[in-house]
C-alpha positions as CSV (number, residue, x, y, z in Angstrom):
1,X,80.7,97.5,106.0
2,X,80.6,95.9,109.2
3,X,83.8,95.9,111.7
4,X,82.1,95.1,114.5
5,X,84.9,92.0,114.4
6,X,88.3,91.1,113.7
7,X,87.2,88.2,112.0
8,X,84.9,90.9,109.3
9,X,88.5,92.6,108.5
10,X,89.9,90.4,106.6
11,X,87.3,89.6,103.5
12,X,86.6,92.9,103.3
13,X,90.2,94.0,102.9
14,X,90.6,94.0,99.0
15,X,89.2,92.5,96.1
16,X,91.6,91.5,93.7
17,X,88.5,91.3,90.5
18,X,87.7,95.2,90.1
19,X,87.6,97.4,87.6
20,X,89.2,100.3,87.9
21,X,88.5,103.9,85.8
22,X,91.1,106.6,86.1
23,X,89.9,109.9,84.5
24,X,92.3,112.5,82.8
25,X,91.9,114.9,85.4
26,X,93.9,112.5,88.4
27,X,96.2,111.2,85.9
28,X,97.3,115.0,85.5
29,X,97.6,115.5,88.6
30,X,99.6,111.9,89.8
31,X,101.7,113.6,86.8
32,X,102.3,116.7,88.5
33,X,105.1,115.1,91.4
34,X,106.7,113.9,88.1
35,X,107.1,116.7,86.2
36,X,108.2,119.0,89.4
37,X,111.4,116.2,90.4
38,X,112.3,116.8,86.7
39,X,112.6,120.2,86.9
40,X,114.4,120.1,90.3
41,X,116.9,118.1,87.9
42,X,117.1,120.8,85.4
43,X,117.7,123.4,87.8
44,X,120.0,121.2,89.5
45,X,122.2,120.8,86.1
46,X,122.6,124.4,86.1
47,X,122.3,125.6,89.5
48,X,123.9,124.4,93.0
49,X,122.0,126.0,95.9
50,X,124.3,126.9,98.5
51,X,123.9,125.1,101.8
52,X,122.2,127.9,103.9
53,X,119.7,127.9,100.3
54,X,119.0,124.3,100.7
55,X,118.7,124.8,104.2
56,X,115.6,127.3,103.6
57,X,114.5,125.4,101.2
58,X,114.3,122.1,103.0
59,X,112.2,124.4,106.2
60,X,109.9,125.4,103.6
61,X,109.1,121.7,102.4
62,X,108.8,120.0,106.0
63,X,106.1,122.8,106.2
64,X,104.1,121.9,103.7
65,X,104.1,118.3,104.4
66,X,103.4,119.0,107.7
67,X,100.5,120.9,106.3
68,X,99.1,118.0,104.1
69,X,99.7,116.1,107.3
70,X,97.2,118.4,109.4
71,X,95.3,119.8,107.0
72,X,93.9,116.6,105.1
73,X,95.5,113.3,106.1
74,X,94.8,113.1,109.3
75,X,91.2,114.2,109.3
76,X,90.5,111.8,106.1
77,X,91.9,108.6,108.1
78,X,89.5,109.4,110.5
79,X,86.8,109.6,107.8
80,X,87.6,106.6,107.0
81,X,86.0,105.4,110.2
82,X,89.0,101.9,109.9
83,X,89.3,99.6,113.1
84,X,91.8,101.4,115.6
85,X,93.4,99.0,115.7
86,X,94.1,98.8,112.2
87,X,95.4,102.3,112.0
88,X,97.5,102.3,115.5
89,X,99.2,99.0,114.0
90,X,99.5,100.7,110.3
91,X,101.6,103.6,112.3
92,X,103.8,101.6,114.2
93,X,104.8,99.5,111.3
94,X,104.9,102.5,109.1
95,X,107.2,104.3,111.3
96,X,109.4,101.3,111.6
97,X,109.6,100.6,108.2
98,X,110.9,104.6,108.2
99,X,113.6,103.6,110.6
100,X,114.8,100.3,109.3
101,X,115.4,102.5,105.6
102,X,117.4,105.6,107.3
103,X,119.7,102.5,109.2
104,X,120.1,100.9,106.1
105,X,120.5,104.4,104.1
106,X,123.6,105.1,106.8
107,X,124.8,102.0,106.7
108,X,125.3,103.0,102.9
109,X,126.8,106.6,103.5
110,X,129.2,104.9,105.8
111,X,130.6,102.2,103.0
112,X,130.9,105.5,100.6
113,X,132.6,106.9,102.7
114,X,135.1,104.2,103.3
115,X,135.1,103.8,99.7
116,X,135.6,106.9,98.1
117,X,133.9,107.4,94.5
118,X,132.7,103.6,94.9
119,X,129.9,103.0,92.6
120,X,128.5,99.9,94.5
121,X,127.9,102.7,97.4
122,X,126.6,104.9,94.7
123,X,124.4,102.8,93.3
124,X,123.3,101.7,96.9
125,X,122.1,105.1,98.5
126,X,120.2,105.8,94.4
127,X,118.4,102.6,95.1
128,X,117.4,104.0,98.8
129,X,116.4,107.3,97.2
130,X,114.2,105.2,94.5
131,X,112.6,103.1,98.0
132,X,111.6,106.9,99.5
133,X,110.7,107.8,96.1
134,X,108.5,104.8,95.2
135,X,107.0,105.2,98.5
136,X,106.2,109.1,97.9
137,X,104.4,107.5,94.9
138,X,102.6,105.3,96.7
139,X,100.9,107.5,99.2
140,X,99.7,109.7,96.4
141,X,97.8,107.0,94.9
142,X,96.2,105.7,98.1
143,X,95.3,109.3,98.4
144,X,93.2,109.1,95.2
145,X,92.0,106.3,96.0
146,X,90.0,107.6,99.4
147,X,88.7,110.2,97.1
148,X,88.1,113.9,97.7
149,X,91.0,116.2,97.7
150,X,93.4,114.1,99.3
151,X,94.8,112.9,96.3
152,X,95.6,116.3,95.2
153,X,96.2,118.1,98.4
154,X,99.4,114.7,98.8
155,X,101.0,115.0,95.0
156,X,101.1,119.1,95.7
157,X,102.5,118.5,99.1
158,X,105.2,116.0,98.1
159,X,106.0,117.9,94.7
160,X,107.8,120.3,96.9
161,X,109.8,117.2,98.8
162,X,110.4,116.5,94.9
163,X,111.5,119.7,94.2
164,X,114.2,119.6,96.9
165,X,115.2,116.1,95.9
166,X,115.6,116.8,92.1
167,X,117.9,120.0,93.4
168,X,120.1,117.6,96.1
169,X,120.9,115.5,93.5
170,X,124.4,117.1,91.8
171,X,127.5,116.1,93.3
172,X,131.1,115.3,91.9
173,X,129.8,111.9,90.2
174,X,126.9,113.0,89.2
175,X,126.3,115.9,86.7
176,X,124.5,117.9,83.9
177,X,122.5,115.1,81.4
178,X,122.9,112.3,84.3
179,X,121.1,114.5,86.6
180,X,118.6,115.3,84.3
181,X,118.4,111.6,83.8
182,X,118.2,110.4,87.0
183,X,115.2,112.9,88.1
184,X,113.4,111.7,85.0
185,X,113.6,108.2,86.5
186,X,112.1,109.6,89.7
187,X,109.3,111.3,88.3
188,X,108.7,108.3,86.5
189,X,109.3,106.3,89.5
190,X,106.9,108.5,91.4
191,X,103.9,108.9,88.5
192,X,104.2,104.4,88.1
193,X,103.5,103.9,91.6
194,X,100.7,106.8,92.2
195,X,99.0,104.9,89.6
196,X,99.5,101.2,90.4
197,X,98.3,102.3,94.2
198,X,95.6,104.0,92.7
199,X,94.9,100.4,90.8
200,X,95.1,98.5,93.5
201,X,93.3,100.3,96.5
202,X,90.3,101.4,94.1
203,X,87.9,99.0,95.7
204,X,89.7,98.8,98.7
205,X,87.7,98.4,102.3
206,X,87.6,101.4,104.5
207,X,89.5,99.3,107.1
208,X,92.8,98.7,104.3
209,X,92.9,102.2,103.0
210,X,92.5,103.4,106.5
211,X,95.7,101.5,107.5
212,X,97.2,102.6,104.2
213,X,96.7,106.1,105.0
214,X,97.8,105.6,108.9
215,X,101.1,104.2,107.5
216,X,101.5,107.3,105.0
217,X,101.2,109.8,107.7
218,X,103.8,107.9,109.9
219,X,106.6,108.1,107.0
220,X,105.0,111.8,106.0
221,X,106.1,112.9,110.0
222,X,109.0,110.4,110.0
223,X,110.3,112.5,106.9
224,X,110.0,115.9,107.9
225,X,111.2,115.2,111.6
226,X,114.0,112.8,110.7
227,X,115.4,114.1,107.3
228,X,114.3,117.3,106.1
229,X,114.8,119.1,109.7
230,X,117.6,117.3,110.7
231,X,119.4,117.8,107.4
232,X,118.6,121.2,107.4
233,X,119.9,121.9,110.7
234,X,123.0,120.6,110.1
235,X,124.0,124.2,108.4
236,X,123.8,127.3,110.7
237,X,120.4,128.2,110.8
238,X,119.3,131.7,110.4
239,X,116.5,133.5,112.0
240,X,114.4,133.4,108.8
241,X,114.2,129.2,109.1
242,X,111.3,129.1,111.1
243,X,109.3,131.9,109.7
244,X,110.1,130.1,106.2
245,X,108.7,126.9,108.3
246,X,105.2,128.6,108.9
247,X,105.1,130.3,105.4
248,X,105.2,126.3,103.7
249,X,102.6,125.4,106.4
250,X,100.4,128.8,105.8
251,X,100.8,128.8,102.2
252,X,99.4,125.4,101.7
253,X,96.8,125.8,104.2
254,X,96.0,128.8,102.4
255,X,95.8,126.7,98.9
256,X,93.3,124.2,100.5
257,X,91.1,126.5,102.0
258,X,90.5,128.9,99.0
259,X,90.1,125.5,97.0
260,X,87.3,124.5,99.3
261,X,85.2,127.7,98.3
């Protein structure tokens, strides 16, 4: 494809009359985020880590993502060979998009907190949750849809961030079945939207799932820096926190570089 131009980008972007085959062997895997925020439910129903456990679990997550970060994102955008442009401006509006959610996710903490046990608030910070989620989704699919690994190195990456999610999801309101529930409606959330951006970015340009990709690695950095580190610093944290830290990053590594031989 030729972007020797800006005026090139944009008929090459997408086209919308494609064809699209999806063998069994993806469709397990876009299944895979699914089934893991369903089980973080089940444990949830029966189990309530304590703070300083979610605290080690949340280091040990922001690893691995960082690890799908470094370890395969980042060096297939650059495969990718997109405009520079394309992928600077897919960040910055990536990262933004980040930021405008976590305002509008505080904005909704603060109104449940002035409302106590409102369910308009409730139901406010779920539908945030289901944004992130939906998101999550999304970036697996794009990762399928660039091909290779990356598909699979992103669902096993964020099955952990799943993990923790289905396992923050108790609280007073919400308990046993409803939990069980509501991670079901996550995984599903997730599995929908792996597949419809595997759908739509199947005969994508290099130049659109490039800036795809570019915008998935700024939320991917915006989550681990912004919500899984900061929310698990807000406990005391113990000496073990960062060597849990490097064991996510290592372990995945690890993972990838076995698979590659």
């Amino acid at each position: 494809m030729d972007f020797s131009s800006p005026a090139n980008w944009t008929h090459q972007l997408y086209n919308p009359f494609h064809t699209v085959s999806i063998n069994t062997h993806d469709l397990v895997l876009m299944s895979f985020p699914a089934c893991v925020a369903l089980l973080g439910g089940i444990m949830a129903s029966v189990w309530r880590p304590s703070h300083s456990t979610r605290s080690l679990i949340q280091h040990f997550a922001a690893g691995v993502v960082l690890a799908a970060l470094a370890v395969e994102l980042l060096p297939e955008i650059e495969r990718e060979h997109a405009p520079g442009l394309v992928l600077i401006g897919s960040f910055v509006v990536g990262f933004f998009f980040m930021y405008a959610l976590k305002l509008w996710t505080i904005n909704l903490e603060h109104q449940a907190a002035l409302k106590a046990g409102s369910e308009s608030s409730n139901i406010g910070l779920m539908l945030a949750t289901f944004i992130d989620v939906s998101m999550d989704g999304f970036i697996i699919g794009a990762g399928f849809a660039a091909g290779g690994t990356t598909g699979m190195i992103l669902a096993l990456g964020l099955s952990v961030e799943l993990l923790f999610l289905g396992l923050s999801l108790t609280s007073e309101t919400v308990k046993g079945w409803l939990i069980i529930a509501i991670s079901g409606l996550l995984g599903a959330t997730v599995f929908s939207f792996a597949f419809l951006g595997n759908y739509l970015l199947a005969d994508a340009s290099h130049a659109l799932i490039g800036g795809v990709l570019s915008f998935s690695a700024a939320a991917l950095l915006y989550l681990v820096t912004e919500e899984l580190l900061m929310e698990a610093h807000e406990v005391e944290e113990k000496n073990i926190s960062t060597l849990v830290l490097f064991s996510g990053f290592l372990v995945f590594w690890s993972i990838q570089l076995l698979g590659n031989h």
